[in-house]
mmCIF entry with sequence, helices, sheets and N, C-alpha, C, O atoms, coordinates in Angstrom:
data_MODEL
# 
_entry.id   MODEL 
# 
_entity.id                         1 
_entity.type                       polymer 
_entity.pdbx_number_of_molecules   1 
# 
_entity_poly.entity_id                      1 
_entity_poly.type                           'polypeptide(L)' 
_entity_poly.nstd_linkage                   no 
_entity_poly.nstd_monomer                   no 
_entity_poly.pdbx_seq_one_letter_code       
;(UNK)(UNK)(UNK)(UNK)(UNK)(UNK)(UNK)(UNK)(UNK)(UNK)(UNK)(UNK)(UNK)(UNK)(UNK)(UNK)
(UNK)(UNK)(UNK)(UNK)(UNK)(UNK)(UNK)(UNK)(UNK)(UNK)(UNK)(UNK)(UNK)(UNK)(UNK)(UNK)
(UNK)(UNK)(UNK)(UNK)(UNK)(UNK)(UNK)(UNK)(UNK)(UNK)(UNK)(UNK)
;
_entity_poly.pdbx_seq_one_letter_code_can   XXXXXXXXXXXXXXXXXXXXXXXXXXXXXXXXXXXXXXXXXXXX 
_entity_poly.pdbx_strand_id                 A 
# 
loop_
_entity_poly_seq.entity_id 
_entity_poly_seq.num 
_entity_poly_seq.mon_id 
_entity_poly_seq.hetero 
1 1  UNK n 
1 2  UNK n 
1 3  UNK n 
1 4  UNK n 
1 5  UNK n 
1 6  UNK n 
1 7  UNK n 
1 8  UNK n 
1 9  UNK n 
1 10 UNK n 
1 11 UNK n 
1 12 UNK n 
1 13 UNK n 
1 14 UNK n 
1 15 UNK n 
1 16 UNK n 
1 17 UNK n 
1 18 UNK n 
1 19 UNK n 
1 20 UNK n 
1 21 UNK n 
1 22 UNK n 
1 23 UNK n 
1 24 UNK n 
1 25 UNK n 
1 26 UNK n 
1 27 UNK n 
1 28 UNK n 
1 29 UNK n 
1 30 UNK n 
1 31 UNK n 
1 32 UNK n 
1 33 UNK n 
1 34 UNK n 
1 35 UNK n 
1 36 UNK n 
1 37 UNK n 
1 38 UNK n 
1 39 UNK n 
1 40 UNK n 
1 41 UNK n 
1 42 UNK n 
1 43 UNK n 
1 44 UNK n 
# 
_struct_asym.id          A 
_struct_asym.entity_id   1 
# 
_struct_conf.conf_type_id            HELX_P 
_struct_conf.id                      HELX_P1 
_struct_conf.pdbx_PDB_helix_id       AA1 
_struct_conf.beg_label_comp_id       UNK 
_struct_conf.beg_label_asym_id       A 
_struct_conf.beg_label_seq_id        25 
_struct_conf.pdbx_beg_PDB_ins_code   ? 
_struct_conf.end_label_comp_id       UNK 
_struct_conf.end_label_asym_id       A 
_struct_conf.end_label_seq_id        32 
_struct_conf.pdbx_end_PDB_ins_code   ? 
_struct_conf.beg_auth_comp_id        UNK 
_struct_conf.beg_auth_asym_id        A 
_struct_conf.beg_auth_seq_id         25 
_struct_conf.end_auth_comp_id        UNK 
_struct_conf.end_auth_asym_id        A 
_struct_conf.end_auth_seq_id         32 
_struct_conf.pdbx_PDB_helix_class    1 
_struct_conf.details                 ? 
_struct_conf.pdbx_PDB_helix_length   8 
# 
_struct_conf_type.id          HELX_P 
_struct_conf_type.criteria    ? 
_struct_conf_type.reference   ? 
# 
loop_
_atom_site.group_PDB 
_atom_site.id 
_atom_site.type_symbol 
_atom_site.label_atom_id 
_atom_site.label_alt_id 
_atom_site.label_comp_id 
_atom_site.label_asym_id 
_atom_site.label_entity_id 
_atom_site.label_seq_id 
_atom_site.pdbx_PDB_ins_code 
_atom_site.Cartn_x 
_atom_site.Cartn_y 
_atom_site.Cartn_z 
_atom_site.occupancy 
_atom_site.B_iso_or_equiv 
_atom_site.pdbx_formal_charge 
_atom_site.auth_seq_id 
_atom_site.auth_comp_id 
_atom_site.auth_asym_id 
_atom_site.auth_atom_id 
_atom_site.pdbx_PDB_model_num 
ATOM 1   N N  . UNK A 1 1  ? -65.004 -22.041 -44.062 1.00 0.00 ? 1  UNK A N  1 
ATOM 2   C CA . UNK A 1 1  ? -65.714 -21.878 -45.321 1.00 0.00 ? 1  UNK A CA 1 
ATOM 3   C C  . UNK A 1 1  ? -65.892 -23.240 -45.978 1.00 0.00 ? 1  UNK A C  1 
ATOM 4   O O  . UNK A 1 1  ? -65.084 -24.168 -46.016 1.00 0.00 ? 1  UNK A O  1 
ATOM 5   N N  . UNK A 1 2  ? -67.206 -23.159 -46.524 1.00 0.00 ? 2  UNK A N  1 
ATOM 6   C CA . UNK A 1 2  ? -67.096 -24.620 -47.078 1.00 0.00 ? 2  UNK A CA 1 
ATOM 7   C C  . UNK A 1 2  ? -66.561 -24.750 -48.617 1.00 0.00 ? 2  UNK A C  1 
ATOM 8   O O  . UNK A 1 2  ? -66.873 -23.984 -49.529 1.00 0.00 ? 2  UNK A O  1 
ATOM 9   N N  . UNK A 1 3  ? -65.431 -26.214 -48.746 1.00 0.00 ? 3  UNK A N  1 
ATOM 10  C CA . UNK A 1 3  ? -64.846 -26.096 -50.049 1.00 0.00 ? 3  UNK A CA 1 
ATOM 11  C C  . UNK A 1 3  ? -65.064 -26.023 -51.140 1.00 0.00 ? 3  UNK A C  1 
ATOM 12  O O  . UNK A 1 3  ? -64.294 -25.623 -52.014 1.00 0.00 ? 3  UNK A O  1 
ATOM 13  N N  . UNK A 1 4  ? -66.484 -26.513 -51.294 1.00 0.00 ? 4  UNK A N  1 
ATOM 14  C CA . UNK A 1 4  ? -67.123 -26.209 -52.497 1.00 0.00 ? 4  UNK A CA 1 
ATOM 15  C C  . UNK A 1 4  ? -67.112 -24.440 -52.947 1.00 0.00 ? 4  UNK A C  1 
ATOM 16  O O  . UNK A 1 4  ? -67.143 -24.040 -54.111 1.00 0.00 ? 4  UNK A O  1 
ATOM 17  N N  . UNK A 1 5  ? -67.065 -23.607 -51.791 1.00 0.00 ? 5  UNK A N  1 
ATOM 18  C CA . UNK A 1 5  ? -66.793 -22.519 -52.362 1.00 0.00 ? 5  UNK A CA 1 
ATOM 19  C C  . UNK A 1 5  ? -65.850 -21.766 -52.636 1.00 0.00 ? 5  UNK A C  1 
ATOM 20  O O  . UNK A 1 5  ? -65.909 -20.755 -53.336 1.00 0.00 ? 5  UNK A O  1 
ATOM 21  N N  . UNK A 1 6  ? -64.772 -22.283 -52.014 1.00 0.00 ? 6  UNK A N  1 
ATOM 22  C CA . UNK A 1 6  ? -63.604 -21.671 -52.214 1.00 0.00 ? 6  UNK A CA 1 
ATOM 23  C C  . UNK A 1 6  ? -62.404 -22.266 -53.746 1.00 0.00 ? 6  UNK A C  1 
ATOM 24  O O  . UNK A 1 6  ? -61.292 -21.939 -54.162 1.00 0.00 ? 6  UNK A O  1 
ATOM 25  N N  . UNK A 1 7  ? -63.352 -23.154 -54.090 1.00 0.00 ? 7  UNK A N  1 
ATOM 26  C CA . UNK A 1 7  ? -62.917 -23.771 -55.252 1.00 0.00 ? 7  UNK A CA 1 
ATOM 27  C C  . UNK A 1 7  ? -63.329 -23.972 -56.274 1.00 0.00 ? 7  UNK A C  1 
ATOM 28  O O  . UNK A 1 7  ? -62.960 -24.718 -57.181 1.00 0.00 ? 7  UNK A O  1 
ATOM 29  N N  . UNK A 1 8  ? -64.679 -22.837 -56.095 1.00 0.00 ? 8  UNK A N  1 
ATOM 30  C CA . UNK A 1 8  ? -65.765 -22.094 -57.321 1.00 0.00 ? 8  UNK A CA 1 
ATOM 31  C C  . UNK A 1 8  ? -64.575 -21.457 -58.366 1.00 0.00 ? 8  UNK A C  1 
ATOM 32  O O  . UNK A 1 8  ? -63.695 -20.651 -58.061 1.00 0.00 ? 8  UNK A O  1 
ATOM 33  N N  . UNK A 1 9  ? -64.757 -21.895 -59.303 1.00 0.00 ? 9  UNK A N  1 
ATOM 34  C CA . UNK A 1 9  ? -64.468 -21.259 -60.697 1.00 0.00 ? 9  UNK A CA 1 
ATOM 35  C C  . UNK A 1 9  ? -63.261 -21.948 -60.971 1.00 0.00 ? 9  UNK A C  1 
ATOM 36  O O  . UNK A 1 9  ? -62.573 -21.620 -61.937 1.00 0.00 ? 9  UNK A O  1 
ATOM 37  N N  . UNK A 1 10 ? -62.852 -23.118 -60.011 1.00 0.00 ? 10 UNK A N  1 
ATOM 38  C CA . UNK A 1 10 ? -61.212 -23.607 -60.668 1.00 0.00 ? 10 UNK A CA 1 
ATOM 39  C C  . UNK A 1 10 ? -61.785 -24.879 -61.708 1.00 0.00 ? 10 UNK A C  1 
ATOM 40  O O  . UNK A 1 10 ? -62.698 -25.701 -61.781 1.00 0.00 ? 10 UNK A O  1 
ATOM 41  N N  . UNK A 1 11 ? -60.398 -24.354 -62.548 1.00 0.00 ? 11 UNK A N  1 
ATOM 42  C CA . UNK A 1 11 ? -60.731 -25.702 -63.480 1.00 0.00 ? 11 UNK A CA 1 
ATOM 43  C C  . UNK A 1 11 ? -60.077 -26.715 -62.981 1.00 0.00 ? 11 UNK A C  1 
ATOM 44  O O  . UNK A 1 11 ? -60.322 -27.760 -63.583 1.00 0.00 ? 11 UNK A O  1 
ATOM 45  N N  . UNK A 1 12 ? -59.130 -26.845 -61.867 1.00 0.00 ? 12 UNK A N  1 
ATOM 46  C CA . UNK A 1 12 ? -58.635 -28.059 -61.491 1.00 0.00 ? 12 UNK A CA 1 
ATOM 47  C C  . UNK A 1 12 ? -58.683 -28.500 -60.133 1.00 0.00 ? 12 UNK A C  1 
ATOM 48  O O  . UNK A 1 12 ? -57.718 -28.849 -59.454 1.00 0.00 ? 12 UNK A O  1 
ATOM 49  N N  . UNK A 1 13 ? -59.878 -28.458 -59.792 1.00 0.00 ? 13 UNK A N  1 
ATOM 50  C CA . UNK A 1 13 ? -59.572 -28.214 -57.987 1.00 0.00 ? 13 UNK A CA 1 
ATOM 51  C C  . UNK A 1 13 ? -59.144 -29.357 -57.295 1.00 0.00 ? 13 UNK A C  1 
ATOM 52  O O  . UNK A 1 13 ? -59.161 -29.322 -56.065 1.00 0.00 ? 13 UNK A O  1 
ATOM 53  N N  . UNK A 1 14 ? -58.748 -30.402 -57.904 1.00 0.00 ? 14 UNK A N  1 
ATOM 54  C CA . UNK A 1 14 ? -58.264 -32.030 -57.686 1.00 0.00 ? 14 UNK A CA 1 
ATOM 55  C C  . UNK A 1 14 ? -56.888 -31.622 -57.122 1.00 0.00 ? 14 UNK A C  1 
ATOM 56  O O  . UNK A 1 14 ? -56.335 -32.180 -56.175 1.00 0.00 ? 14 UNK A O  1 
ATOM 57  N N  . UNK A 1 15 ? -56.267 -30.280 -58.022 1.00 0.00 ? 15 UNK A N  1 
ATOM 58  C CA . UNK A 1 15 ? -54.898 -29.779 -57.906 1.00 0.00 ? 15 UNK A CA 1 
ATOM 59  C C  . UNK A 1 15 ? -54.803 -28.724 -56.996 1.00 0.00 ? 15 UNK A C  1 
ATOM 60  O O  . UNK A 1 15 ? -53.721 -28.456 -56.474 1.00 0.00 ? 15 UNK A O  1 
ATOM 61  N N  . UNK A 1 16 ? -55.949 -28.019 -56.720 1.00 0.00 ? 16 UNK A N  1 
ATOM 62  C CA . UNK A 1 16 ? -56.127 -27.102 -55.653 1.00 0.00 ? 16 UNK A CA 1 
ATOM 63  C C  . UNK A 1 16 ? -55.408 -27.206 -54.144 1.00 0.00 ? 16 UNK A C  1 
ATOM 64  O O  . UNK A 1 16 ? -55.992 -27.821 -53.252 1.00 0.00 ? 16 UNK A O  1 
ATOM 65  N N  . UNK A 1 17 ? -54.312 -26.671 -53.943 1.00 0.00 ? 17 UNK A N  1 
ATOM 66  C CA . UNK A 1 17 ? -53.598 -26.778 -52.422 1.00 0.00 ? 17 UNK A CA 1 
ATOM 67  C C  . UNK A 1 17 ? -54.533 -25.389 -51.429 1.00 0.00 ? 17 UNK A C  1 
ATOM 68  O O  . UNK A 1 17 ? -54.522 -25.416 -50.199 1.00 0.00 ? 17 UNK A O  1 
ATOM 69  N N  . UNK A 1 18 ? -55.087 -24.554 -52.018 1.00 0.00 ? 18 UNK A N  1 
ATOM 70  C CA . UNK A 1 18 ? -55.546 -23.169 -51.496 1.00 0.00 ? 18 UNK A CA 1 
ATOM 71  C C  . UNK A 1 18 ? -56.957 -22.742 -52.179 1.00 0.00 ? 18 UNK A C  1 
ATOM 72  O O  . UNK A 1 18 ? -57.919 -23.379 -52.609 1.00 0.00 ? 18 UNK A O  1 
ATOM 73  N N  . UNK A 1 19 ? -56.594 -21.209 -52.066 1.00 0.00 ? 19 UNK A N  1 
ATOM 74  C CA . UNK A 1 19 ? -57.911 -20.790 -52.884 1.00 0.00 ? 19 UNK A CA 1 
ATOM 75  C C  . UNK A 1 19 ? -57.249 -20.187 -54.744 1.00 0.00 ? 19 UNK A C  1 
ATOM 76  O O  . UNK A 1 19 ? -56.119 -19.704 -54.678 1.00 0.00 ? 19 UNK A O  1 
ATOM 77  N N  . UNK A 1 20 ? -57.644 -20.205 -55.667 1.00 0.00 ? 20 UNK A N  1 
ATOM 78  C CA . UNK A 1 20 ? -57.342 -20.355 -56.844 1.00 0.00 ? 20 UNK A CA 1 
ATOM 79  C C  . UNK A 1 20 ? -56.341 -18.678 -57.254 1.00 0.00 ? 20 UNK A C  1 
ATOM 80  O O  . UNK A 1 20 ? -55.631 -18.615 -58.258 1.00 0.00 ? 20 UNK A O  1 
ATOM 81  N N  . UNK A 1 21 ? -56.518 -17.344 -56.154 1.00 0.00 ? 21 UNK A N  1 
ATOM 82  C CA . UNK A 1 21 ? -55.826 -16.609 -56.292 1.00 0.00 ? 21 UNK A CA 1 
ATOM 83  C C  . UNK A 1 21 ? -54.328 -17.045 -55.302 1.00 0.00 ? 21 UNK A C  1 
ATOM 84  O O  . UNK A 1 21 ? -53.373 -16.285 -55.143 1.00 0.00 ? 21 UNK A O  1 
ATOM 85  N N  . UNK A 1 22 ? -54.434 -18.257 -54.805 1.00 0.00 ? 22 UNK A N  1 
ATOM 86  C CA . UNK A 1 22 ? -53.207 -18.338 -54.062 1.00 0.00 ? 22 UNK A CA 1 
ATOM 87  C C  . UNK A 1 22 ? -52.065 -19.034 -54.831 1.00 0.00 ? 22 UNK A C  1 
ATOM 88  O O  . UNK A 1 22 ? -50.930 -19.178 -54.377 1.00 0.00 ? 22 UNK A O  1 
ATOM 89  N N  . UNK A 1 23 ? -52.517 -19.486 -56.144 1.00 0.00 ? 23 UNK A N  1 
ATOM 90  C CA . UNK A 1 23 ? -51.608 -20.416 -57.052 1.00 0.00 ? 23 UNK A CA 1 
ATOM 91  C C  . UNK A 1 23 ? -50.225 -19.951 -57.372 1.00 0.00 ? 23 UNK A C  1 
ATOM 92  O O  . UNK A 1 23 ? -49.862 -18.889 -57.878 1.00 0.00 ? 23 UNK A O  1 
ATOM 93  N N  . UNK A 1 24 ? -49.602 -20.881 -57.006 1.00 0.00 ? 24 UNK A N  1 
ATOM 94  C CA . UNK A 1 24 ? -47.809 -19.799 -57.125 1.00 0.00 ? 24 UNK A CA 1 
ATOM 95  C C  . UNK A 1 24 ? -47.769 -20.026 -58.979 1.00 0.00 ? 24 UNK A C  1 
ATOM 96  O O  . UNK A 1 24 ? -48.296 -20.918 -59.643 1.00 0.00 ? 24 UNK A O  1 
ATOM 97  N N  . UNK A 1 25 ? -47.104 -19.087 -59.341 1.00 0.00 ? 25 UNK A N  1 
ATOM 98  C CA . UNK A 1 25 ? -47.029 -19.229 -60.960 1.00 0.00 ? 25 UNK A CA 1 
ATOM 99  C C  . UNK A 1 25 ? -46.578 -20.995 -61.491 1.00 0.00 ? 25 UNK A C  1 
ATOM 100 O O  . UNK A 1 25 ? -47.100 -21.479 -62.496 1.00 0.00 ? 25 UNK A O  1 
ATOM 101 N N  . UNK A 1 26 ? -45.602 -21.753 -60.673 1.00 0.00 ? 26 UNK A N  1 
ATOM 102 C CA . UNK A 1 26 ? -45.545 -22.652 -61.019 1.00 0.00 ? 26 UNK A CA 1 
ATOM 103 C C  . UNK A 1 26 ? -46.344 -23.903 -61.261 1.00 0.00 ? 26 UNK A C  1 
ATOM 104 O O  . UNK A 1 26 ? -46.172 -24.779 -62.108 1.00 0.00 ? 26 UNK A O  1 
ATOM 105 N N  . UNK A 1 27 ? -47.685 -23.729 -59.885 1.00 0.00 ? 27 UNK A N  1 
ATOM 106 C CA . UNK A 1 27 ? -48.904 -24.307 -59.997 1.00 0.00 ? 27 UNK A CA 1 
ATOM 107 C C  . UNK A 1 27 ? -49.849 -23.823 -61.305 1.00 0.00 ? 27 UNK A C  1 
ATOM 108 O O  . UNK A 1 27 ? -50.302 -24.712 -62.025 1.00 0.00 ? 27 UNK A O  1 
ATOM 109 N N  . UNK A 1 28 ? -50.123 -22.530 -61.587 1.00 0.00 ? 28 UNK A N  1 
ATOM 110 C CA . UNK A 1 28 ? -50.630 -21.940 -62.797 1.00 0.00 ? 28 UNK A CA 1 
ATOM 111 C C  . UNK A 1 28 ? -50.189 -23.136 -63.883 1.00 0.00 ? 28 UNK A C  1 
ATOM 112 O O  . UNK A 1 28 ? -50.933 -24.060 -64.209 1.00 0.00 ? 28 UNK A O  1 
ATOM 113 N N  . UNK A 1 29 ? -48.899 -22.940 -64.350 1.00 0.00 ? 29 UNK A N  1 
ATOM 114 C CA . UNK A 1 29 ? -48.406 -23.245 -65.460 1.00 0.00 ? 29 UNK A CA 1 
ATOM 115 C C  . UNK A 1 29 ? -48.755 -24.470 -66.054 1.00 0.00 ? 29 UNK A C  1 
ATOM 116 O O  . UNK A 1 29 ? -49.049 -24.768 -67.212 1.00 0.00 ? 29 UNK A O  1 
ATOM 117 N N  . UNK A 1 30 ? -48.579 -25.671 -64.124 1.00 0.00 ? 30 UNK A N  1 
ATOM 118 C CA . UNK A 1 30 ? -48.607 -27.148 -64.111 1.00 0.00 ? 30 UNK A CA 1 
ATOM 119 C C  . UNK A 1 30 ? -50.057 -26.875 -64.712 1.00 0.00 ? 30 UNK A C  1 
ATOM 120 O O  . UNK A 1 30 ? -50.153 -27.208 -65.893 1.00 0.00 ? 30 UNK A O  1 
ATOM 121 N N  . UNK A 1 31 ? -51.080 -26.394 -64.198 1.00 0.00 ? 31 UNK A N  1 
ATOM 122 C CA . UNK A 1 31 ? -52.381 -26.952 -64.433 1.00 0.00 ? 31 UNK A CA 1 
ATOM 123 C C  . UNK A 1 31 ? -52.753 -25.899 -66.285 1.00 0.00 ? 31 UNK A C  1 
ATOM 124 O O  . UNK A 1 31 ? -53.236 -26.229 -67.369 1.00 0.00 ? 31 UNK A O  1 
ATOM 125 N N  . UNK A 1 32 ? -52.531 -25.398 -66.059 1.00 0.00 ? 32 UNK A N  1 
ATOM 126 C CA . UNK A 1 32 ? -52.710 -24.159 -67.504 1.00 0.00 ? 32 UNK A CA 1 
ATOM 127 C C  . UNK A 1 32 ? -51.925 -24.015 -68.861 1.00 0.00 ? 32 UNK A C  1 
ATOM 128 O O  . UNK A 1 32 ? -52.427 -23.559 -69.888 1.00 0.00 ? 32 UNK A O  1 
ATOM 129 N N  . UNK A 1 33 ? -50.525 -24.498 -68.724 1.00 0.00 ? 33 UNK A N  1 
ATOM 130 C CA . UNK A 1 33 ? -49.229 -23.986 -69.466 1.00 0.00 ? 33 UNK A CA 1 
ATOM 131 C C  . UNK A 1 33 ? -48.945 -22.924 -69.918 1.00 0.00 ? 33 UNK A C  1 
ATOM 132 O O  . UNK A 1 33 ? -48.812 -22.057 -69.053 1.00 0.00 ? 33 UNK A O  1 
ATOM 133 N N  . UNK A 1 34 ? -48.806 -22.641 -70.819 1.00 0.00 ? 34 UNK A N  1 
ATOM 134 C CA . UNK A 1 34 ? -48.263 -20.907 -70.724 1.00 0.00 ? 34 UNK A CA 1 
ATOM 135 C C  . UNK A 1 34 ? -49.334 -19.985 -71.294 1.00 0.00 ? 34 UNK A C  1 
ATOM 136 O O  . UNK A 1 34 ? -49.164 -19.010 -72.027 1.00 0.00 ? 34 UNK A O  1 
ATOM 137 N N  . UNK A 1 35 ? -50.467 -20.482 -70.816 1.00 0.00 ? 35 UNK A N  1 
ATOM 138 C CA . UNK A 1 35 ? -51.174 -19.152 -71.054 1.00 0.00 ? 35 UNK A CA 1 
ATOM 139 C C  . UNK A 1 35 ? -51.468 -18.241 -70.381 1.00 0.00 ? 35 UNK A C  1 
ATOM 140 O O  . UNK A 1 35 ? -51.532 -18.375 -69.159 1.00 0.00 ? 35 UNK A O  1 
ATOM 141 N N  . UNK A 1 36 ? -51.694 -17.211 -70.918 1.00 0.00 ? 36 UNK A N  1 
ATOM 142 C CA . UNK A 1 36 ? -51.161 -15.799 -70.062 1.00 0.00 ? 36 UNK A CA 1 
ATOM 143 C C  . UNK A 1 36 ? -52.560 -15.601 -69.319 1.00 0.00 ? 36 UNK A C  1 
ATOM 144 O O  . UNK A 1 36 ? -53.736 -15.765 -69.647 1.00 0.00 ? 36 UNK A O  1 
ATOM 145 N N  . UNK A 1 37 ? -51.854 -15.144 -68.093 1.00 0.00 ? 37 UNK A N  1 
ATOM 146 C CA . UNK A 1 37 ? -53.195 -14.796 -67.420 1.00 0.00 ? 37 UNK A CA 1 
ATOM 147 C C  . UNK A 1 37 ? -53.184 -16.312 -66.370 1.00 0.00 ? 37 UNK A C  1 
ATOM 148 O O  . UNK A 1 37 ? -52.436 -17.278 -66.525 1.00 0.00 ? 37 UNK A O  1 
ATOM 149 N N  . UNK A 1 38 ? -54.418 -16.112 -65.139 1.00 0.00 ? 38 UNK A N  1 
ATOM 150 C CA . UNK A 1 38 ? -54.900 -17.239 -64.293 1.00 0.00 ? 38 UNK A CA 1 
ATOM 151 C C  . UNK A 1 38 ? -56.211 -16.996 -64.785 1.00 0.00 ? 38 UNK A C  1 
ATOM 152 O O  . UNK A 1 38 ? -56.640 -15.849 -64.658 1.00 0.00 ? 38 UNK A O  1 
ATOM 153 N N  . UNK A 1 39 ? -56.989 -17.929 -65.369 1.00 0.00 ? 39 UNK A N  1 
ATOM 154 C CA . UNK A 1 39 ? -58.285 -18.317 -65.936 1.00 0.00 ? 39 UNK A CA 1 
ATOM 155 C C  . UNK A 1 39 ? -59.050 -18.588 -64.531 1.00 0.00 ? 39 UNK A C  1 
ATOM 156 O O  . UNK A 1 39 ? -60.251 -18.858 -64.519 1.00 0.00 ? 39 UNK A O  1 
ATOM 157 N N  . UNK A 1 40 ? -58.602 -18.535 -63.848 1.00 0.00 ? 40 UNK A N  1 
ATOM 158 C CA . UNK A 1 40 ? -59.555 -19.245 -62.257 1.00 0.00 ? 40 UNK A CA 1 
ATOM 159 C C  . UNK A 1 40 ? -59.683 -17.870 -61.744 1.00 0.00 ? 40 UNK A C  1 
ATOM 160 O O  . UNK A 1 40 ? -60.857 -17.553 -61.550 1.00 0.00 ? 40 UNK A O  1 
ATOM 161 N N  . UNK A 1 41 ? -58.896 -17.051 -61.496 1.00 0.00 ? 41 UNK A N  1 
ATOM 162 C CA . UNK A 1 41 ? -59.013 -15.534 -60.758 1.00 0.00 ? 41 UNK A CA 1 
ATOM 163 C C  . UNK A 1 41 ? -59.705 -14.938 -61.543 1.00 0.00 ? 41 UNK A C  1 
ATOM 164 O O  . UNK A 1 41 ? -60.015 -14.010 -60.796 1.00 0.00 ? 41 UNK A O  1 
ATOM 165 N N  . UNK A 1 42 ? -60.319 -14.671 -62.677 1.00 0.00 ? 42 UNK A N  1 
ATOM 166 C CA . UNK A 1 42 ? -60.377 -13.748 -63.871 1.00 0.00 ? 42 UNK A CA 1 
ATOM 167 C C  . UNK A 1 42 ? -61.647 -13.426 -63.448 1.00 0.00 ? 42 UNK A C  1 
ATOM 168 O O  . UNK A 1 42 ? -62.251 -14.482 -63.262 1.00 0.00 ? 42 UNK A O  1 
ATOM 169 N N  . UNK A 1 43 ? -62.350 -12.460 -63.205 1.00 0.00 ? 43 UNK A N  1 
ATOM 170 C CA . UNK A 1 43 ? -63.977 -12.272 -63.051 1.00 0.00 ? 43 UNK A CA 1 
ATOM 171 C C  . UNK A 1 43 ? -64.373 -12.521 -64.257 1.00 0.00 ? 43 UNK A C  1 
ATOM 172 O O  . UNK A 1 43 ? -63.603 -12.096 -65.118 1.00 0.00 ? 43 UNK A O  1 
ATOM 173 N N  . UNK A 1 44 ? -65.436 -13.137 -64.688 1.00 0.00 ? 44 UNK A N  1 
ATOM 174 C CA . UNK A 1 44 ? -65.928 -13.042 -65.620 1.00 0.00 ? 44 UNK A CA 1 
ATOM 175 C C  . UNK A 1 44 ? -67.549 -12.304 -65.376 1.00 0.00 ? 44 UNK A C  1 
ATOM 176 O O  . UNK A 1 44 ? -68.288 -12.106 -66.341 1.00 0.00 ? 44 UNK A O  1 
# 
């Protein structure tokens, strides 16, 4: 797959190790802090 798509909708894909539903909560936090929810998975 090409990466440009698998890294559609992240706000940090510099920080991206995967695809943005693979973020372990501790990656979330680093890039997000405690806001609730993953802003990258979220359909909008």
């Amino acid at each position: 797959m090409d990466e440009s798509k698998s890294t559609k909708g992240c706000e940090h894909p510099e920080r991206l190790k995967g695809k943005p539903g693979e973020c372990s909560p501790e990656q979330i936090e680093e890039c997000h802090g405690d806001a609730p929810g993953h802003c990258c998975t979220e359909k909008k």
